[in-house]
C-alpha positions as CSV (number, residue, x, y, z in Angstrom):
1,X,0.0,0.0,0.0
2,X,2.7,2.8,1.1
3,X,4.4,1.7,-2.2
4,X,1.8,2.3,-4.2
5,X,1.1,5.8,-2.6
6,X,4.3,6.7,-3.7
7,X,4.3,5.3,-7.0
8,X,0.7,6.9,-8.2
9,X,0.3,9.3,-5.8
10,X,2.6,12.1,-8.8
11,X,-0.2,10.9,-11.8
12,X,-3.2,10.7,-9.6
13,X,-2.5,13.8,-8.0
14,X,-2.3,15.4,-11.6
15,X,-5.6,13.5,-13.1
16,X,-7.1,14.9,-10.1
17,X,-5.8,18.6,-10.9
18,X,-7.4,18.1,-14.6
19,X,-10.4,16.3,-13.9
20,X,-11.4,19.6,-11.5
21,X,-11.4,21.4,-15.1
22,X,-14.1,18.8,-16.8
23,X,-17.0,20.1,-17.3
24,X,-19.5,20.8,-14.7
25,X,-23.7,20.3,-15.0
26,X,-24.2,24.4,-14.8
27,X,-21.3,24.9,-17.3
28,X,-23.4,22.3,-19.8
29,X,-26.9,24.5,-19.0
30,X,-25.0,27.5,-20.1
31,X,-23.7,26.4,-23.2
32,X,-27.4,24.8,-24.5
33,X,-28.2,28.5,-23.6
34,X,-26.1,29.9,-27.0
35,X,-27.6,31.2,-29.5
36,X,-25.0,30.5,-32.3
37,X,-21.8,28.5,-33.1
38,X,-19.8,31.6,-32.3
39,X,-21.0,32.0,-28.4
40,X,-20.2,28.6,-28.3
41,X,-16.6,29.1,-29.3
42,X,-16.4,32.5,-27.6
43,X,-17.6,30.4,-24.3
44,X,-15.0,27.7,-24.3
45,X,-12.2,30.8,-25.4
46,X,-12.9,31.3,-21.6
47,X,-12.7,27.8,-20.3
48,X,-9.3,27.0,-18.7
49,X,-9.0,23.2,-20.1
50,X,-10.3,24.5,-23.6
51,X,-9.1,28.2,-23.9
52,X,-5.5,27.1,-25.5
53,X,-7.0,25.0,-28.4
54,X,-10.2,27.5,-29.2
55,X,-8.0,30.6,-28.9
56,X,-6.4,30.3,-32.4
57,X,-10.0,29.9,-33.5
58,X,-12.0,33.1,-35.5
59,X,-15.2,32.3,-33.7
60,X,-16.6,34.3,-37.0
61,X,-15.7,32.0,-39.7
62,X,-15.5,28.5,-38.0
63,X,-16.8,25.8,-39.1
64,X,-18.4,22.0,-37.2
65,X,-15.4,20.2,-38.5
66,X,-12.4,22.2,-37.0
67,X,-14.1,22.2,-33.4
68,X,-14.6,18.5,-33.5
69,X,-10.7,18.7,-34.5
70,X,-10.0,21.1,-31.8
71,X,-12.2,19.1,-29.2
72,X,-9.9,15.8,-30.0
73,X,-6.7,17.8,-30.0
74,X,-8.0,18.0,-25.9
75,X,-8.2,14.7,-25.3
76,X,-5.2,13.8,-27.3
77,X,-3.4,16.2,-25.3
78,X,-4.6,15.2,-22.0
79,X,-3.3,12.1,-23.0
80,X,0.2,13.1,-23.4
81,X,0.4,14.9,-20.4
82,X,-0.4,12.3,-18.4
83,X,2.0,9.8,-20.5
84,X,5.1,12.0,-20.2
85,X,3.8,12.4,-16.1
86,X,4.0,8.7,-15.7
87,X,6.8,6.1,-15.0
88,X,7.7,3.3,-16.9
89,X,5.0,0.6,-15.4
90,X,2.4,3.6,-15.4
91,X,3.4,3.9,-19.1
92,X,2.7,0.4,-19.7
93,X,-0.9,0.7,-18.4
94,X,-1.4,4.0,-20.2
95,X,-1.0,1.9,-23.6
96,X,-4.2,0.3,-23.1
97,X,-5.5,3.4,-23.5
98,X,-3.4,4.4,-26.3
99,X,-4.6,1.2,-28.1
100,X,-8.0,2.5,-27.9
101,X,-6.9,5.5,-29.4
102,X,-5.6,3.8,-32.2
103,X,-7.9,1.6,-32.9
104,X,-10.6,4.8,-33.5
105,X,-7.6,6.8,-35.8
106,X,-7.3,3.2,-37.9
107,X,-11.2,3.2,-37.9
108,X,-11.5,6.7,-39.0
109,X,-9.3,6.0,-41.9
110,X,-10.9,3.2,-42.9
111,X,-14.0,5.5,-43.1
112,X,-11.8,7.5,-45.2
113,X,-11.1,4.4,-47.7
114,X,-15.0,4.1,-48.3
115,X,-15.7,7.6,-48.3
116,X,-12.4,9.9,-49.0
117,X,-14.4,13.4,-48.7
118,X,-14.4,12.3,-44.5
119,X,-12.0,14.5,-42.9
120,X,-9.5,12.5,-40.3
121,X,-7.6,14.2,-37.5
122,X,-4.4,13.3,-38.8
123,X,-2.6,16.2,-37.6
124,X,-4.0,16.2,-33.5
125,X,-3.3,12.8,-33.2
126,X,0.1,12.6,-34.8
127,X,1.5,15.6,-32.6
128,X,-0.2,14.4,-29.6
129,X,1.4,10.7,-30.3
130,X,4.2,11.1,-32.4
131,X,6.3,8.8,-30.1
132,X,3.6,5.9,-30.1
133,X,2.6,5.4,-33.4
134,X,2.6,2.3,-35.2
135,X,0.1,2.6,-37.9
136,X,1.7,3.9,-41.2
137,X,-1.2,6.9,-41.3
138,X,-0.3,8.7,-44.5
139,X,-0.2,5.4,-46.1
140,X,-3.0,4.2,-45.1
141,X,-5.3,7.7,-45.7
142,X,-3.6,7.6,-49.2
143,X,-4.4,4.0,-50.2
144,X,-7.7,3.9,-52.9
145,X,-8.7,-0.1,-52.2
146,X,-9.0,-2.8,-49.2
147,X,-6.5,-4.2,-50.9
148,X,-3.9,-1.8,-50.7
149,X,-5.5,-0.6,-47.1
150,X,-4.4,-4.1,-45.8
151,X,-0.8,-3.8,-47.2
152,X,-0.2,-0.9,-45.3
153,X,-0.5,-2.9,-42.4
154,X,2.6,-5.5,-42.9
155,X,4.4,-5.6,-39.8
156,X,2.0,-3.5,-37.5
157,X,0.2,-5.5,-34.7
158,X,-2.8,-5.5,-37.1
159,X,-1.1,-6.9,-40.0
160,X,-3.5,-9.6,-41.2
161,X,-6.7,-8.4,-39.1
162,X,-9.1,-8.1,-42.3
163,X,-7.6,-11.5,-44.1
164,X,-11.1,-12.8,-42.7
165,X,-13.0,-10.7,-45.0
166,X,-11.4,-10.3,-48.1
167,X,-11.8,-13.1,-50.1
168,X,-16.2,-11.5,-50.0
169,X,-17.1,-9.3,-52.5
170,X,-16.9,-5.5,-51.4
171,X,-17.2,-6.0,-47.9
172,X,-19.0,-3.5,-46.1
173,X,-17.6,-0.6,-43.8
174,X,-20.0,-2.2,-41.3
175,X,-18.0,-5.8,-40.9
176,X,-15.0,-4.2,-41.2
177,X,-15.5,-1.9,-38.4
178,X,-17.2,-5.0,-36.7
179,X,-13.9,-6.9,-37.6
180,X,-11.7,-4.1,-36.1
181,X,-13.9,-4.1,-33.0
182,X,-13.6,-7.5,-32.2
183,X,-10.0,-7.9,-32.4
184,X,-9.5,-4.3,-30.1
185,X,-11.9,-5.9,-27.3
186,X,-10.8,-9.6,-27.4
187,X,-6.6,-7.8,-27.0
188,X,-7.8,-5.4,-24.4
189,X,-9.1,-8.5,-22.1
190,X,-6.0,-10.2,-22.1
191,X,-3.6,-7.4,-22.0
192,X,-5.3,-5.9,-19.1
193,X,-4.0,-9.3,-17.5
194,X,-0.3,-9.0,-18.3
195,X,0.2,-5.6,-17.8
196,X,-1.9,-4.7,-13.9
197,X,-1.5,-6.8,-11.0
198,X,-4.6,-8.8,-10.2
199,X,-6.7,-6.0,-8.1
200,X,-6.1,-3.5,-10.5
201,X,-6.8,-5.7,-13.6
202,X,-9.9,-6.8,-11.8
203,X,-11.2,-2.8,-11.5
204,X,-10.2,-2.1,-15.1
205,X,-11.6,-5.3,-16.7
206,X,-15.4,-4.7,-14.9
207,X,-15.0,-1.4,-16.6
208,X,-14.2,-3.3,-20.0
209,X,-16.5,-5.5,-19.3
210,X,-19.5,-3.4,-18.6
211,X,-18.2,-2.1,-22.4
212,X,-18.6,-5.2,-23.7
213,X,-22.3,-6.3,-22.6
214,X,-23.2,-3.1,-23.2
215,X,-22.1,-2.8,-27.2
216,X,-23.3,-6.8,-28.1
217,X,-26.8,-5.4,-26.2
218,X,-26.9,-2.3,-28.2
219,X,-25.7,-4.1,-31.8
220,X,-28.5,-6.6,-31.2
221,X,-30.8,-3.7,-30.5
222,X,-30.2,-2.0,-33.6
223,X,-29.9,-5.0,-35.6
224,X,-34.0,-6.0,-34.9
225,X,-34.9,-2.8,-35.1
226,X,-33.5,-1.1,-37.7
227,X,-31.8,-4.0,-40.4
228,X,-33.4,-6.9,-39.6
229,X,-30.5,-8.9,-39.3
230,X,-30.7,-12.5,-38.9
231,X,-29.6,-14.3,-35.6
232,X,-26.5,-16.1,-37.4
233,X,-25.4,-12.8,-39.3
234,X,-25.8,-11.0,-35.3
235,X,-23.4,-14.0,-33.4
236,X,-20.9,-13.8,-36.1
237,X,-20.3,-10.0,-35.5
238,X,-21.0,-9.4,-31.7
239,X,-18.2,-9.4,-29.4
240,X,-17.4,-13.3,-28.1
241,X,-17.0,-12.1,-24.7
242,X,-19.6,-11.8,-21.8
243,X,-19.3,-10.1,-18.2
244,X,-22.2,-9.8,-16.0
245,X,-24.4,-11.0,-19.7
246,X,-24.8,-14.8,-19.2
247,X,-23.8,-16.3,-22.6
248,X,-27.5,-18.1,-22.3
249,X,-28.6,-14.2,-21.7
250,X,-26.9,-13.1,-24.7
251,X,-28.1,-16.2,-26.8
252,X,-32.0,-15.6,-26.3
253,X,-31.3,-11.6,-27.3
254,X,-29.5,-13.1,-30.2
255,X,-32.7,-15.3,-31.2
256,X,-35.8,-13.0,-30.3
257,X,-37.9,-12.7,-32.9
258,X,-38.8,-9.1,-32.2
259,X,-37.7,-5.9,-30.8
260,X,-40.7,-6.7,-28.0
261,X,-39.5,-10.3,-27.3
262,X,-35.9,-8.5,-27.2
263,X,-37.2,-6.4,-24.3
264,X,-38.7,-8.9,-22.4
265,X,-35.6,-10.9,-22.2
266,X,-33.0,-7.8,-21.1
267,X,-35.6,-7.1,-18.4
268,X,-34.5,-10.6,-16.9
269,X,-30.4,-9.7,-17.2
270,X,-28.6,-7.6,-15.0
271,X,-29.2,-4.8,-17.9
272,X,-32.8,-4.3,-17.5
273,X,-34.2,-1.1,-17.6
274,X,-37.0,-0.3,-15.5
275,X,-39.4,1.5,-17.8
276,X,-42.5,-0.1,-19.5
277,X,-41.4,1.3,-23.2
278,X,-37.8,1.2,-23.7
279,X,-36.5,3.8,-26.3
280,X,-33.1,3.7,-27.8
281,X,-32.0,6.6,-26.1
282,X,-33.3,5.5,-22.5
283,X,-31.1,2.5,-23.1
284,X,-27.9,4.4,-24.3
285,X,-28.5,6.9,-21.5
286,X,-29.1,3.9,-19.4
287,X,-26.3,2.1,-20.5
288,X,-23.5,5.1,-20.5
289,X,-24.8,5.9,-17.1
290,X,-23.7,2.3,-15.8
291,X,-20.0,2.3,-17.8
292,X,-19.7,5.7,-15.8
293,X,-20.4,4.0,-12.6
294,X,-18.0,1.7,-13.4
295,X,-15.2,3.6,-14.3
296,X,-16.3,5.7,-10.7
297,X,-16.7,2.5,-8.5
298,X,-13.1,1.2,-9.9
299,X,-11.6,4.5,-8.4
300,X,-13.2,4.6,-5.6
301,X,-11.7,0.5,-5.3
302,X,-8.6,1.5,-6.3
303,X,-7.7,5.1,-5.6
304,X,-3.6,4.3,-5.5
305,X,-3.7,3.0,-8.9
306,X,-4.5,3.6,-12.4
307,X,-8.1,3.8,-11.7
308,X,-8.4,7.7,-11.1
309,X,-6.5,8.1,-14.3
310,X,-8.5,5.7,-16.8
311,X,-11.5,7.2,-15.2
312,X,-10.6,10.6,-15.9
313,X,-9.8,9.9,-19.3
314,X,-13.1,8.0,-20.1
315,X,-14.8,11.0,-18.6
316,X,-13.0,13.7,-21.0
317,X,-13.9,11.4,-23.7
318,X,-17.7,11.7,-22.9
319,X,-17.1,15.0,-22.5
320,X,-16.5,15.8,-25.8
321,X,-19.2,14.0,-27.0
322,X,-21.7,15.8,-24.6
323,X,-20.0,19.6,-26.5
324,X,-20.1,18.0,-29.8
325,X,-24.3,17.1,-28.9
326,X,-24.6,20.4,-27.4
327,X,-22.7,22.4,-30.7
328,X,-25.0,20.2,-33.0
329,X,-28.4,21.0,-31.3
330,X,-27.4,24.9,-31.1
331,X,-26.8,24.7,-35.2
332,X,-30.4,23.0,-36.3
333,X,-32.0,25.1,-33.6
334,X,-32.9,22.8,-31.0
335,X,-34.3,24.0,-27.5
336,X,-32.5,23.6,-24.3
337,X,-34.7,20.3,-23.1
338,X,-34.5,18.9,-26.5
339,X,-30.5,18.6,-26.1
340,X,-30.3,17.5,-22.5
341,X,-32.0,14.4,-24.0
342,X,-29.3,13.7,-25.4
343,X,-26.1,14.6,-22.5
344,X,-24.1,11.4,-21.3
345,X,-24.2,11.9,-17.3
């Protein structure tokens, strides 16, 4: 325990010190308050943690795109900070972050490949990780077919990760994505092993865990609902890993024959929702709202650890989605209530 104090006790102190400056409830009724793009620029010009990135900015002349770059060059950054803070172990265990950052860059340029007028972040990310890199971006947001996508990746730790689809013809963005997915979260759950002793591998995984039930749940969801998707096409795409989802659970959501049969059955899992209609955004509200609590219960576990950190960064990533929500409701007009619908919490 005293070791460990001494150890984490630089990094957590810092998280701490930069988690003060996320974004409080009153700060977010404020911002739904603007009337234009431009207060909401001008607003975060005067927000410690954003003021840096937006100052550049002409709030008269800016467009959706650069503030969603802006808003990543934050998180990116927060990143670093804490990376060049930590020691060598706590470097280690900051990689399993990093991974996930990766893995979105590698998805965003796959986007890219299937539609090349989709802007990437290229620049935020390769200044915030110039030192971690291992994906050969430029390549890879320059190649013009799968084919040449998956060359790119010789001799990266993703060389040979799409093999599985391209002998189809035109696979879609969707299994690809699906593909990429799959791999991140099946590598996640057994790095998180090797690189944390056992209690703080146990705080992190329940956080990776909750992750997991929580994206087969909403992929099922979507799949009834919207695609009508058949039960074999679902199992070969969902993630083949299960947490507090019983594999039975997940099996009879896999198989029901409707979104109402779908509902009936979550209500018996440890993911019901206690409402008599169940929207899609009650159960993504629902849903982030329990990842949250996990992320909070594993530092409150594990306070002398990595916990406070990984929490903190999980938090600034929500954060950004709660700005980009709030800067896309201000642009088509929608009213104050309309966008707190919508606010991870």
């Amino acid at each position: 325990m005293a070791a460990n104090l001494l150890s984490y006790s630089g990094i957590t102190t810092k998280s701490k010190g930069m988690q003060s400056k996320l974004m409080k409830d009153a700060e977010y009724e404020e911002l739904m308050q603007m009337n234009s793009v431009r207060d909401f620029v001008l607003y975060l010009k005067g927000k410690e943690a954003y003021q840096s990135y937006f100052e550049p900015m002409n709030e008269n002349s800016v467009h959706r795109g650069q503030i969603e770059k802006v808003l990543y060059s934050a998180l990116f950054q927060s990143y670093a900070s804490l990376y060049r803070f930590a020691d060598s172990r706590q470097k280690k265990q900051l990689n399993l972050i990093y991974f996930h950052y990766e893995v979105r860059m590698l998805s965003e340029c796959l986007k890219h490949l299937y539609d090349p007028n989709k802007e990437v972040n290229v620049k935020a990310y390769k200044e915030a990780f110039h030192n971690h890199i291992r994906i050969p971006i430029d390549k890879l947001m320059a190649a013009e077919t799968l084919e040449e996508f998956r060359t790119c990746l010789f001799q990266t730790p993703y060389e040979g990760i799409l093999d599985p689809l391209l002998n189809e013809d035109k696979p879609s963005l969707f299994d690809l994505l699906m593909l990429l997915n799959g791999y991140y979260y099946k590598t996640l759950w057994k790095q998180c092993k090797k690189t944390m002793d056992s209690s703080q591998a146990d705080t992190f995984m329940k956080c990776v865990g909750t992750k997991i039930d929580v994206e087969n749940i909403m992929l099922i969801y979507r799949c009834k609902k919207y695609y009508q998707v058949d039960a074999a096409k679902i199992t070969s795409i969902i993630l083949p890993i299960s947490y507090r989802l019983k594999k039975e659970e997940l099996t009879a959501l896999i198989h029901a024959e409707t979104v109402t049969e779908f509902i009936e059955i979550l209500k018996k899992t440890d993911y019901r929702i206690e409402k008599d209609t169940v929207s899609q955004n009650d159960m993504e509200r629902a849903y982030y709202h329990r990842i949250t609590k996990a992320y909070t219960d594993s530092k409150a576990k594990n306070p002398l650890g990595m916990a406070p950190i990984f929490s903190y960064l999980y938090k600034k990533e929500r954060e950004l989605d709660n700005l980009t929500t709030i800067l896309e409701g201000i642009r088509y007009g929608m009213n104050q209530e309309t966008i707190r619908t919508f606010l991870i919490n």
